[in-house]
N, C-alpha and C positions, 0 to 999 in steps of 0.2 A: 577058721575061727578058733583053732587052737590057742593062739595067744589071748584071745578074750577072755582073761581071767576073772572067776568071781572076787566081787570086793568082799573084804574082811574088814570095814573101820570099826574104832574105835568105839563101843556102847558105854554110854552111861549105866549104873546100877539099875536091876532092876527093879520090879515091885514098888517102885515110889510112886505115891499118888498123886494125881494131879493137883495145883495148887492147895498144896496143903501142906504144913510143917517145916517150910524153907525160909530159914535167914534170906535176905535182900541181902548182895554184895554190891558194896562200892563199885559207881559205875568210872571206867578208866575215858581217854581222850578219844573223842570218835576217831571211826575210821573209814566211816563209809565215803564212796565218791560226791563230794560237791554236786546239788541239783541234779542228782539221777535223778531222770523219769520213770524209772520202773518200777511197778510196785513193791515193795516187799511180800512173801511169799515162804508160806512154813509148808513145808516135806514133813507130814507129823506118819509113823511107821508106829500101830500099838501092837504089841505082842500081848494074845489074850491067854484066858487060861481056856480049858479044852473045853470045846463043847459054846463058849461063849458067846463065838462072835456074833450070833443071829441078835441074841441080847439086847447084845451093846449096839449095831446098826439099827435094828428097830427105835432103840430109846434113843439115837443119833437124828434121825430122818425125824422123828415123831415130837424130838422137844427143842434139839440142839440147833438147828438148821437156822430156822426164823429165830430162835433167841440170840444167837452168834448174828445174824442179819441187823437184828434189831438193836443191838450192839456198837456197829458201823463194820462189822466185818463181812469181806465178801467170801462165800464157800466156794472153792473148785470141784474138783472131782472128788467123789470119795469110792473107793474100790475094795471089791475082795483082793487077795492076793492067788490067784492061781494056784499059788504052790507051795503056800503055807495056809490051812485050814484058820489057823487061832491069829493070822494076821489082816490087822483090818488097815488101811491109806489113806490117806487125805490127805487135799489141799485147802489151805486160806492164806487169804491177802488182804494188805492194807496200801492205802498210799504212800508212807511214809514210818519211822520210826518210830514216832511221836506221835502219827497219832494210832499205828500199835499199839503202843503204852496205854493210852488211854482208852481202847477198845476191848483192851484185855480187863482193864482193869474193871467195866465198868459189865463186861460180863460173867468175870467169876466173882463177884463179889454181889452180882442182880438175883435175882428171886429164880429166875430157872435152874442157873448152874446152882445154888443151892438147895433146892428143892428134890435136883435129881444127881446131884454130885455124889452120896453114897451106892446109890444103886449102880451109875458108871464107874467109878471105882474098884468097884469089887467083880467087876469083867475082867481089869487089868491085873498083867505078869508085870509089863513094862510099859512106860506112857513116854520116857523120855531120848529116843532113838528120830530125833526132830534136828532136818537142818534150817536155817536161817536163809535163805536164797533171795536175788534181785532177776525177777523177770515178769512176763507177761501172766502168768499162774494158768492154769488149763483146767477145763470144762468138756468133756467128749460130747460130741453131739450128739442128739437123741439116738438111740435105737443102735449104739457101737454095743459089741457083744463082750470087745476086750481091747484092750490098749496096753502096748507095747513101752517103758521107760527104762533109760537107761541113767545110772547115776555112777560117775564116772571121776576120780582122784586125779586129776593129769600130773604125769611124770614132768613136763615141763608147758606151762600156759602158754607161752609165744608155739610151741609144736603143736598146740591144742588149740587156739585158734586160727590156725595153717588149716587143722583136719575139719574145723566148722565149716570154716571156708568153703570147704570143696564138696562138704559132705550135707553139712545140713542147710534149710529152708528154714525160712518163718513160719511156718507150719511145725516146725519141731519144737517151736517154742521153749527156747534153750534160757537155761537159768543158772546162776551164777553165784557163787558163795557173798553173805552179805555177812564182812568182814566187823560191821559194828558192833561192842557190847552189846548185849541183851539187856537192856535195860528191865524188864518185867522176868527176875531170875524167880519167881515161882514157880515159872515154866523152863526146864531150861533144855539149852540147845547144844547140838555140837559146837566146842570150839576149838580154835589150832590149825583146822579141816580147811583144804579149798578143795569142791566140788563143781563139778556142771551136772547139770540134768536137762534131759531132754523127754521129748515123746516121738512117737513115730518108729517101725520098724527097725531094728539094728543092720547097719551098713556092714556090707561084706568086707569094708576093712574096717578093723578094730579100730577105737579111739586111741590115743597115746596115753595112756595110763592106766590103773587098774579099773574094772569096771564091772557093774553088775547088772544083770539083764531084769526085768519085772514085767511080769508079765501078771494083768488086773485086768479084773473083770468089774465094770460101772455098776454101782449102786443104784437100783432104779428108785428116783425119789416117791414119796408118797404122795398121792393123790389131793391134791388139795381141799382141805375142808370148805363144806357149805359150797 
């Protein structure tokens, strides 16, 4: 495992709040694959300040969950991180770009995320350390203690889906850079980057390219009211 290097990418600035005070840029010529079936799918990584994260999970589970739901967006996992205290994970997914765009739109500009948009804010260092990906997005099933992801740069795609190949299952539930503008740039995303991400233990032979091991502990969601 010596060559399993940790990944170093690229971060956007930190301390920028979430939808708030960002020009819209002109969006360029799509680019994503023709009638993919897979959903789109955001990798969001917040860096909190110290002491926070319980905060902002609590005000997550307690307000964001069902208003993101109620929205049209579906929520995946959402995690501590093991091995960063002030680091909180999640996933969410939409069917398609479009109607993204209008999912986001239609929840940070609704009555929850306004309501509770200062109070989460002022949890965050950093909100925009978020990839853009095309796959199946992941939920742990009840009662997992911790799950294992690896998000992984390949030094060459055609060598990296050689190593899928042989290495991972539909159970790893692998995910793939989703090369389109970001159309909804209040949030924004890596771009430049092609990534895979997967779940599931790390294989004794390294992927081909740079990669970083995460290792997350499930969120257990709240009890539902009434």
């Amino acid at each position: 495992m010596d060559d399993f290097d940790p990944l170093h990418g690229t971060r956007h600035a930190a301390g920028r709040p979430l939808a708030q005070g960002l020009a819209p840029r002109p969006d360029g010529p799509a680019a994503r694959r023709v009638n993919d079936p897979a959903p789109v799918v955001e990798l969001r990584r917040y860096t909190l300040h110290p002491g926070a994260r319980d905060t902002l999970v609590d005000l997550f589970e307690r307000e964001f969950v069902t208003g993101q739901q109620d929205a049209g967006i579906t929520l995946g996992g959402r995690f501590y991180d093991l091995d960063d205290p002030d680091r909180f994970v999640w996933i969410r997914s939409f069917p398609d770009m479009t109607r993204r765009r209008r999912a986001l739109e239609a929840f940070y500009t609704g009555p929850v995320w306004r309501a509770h948009r200062d109070a989460a804010n002022a949890t965050m260092a950093d909100s925009d350390d978020v990839h853009l990906l095309r796959g199946p997005g992941y939920t742990p099933p009840p009662g997992t203690a911790e799950v294992t992801a690896v998000l992984c740069h390949p030094d060459d795609p055609a060598a990296f889906d050689a190593y899928a190949a042989r290495h991972l299952t539909p159970a790893h539930a692998l995910h793939r850079t989703e090369h389109a503008p970001n159309d909804y740039p209040l949030l924004p995303v890596h771009e430049g980057e092609d990534v895979r991400l997967w779940f599931g233990p790390a294989d004794a032979a390294p992927p081909p390219g740079r990669a970083r091991l995460l290792r997350l502990a499930p969120v257990a969601p709240l009890t539902p009211r009434g």
